[in-house]
C-alpha positions, -999 to +999 in steps of 0.1 A: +143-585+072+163-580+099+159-545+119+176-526+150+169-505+177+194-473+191+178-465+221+189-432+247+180-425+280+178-388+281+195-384+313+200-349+310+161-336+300+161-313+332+193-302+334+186-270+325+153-269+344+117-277+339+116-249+309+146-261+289+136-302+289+122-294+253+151-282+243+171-305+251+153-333+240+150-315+206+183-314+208+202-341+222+185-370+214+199-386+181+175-386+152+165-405+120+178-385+097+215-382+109+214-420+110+196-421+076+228-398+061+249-423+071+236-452+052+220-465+082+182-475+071+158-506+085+167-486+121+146-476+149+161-445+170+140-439+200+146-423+236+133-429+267+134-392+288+127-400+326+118-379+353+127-382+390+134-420+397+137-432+433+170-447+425+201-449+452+217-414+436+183-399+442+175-414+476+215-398+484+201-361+468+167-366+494+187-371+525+213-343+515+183-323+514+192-308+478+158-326+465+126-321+482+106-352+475+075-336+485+077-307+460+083-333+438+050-355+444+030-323+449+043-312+408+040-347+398+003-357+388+015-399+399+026-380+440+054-397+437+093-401+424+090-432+392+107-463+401+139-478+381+112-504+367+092-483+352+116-469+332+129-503+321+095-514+310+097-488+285+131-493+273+127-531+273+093-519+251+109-498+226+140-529+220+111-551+215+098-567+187+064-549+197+082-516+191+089-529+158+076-496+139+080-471+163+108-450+154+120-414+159+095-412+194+106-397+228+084-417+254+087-391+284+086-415+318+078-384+342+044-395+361+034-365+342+063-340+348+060-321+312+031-326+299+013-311+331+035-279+334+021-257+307+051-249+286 
């Protein structure tokens, strides 16, 4: 049988701040079900949510000084911003035939970020 995968990168999980990234991922992130209503079946809908990623936008954002990388690695439990690799290895995971019954999951590429701030 032939399946697919619908992946999104939640891009915007801190938009509205550490305290809102639940909410948006409950949110935002299309689910199962809405596929499911469409007569969409033998479909895996997953996101990838990442944190702070040392990428060339966020390098631009440290030297502007609107993002402190040391507050950053002091909240993050890794002490340090992810790497655009890191987050592919999870998307490349979740496209994968090794992902092949994983479906309606949010894997949250942070170093940490959420699951270590209490809310």
């Amino acid at each position: 049988m032939l399946y697919s995968a619908l992946l999104q990168i939640v891009l915007s999980s801190f938009r509205g701040g550490l305290r809102c990234a639940g909410y948006v991922l409950a949110t935002e992130p299309l689910d199962t079900d809405q596929l499911m209503a469409v007569g969409w079946t033998a479909v895996r809908v997953n996101s990838v949510a990442p944190g702070y990623v040392a990428t060339p936008m966020a390098r631009q954002l440290v030297e502007q000084g609107r993002v402190d990388p040391a507050a950053i690695s002091r909240r993050t439990p890794f002490e340090r911003m992810g790497e655009p690799a890191e987050v592919a290895s999870a998307v490349l995971f979740l496209a994968s035939d090794e992902a092949s019954y994983v479906t309606g999951e949010t894997i949250m590429v942070d170093g940490g970020w959420v699951s270590s701030a209490g809310i």
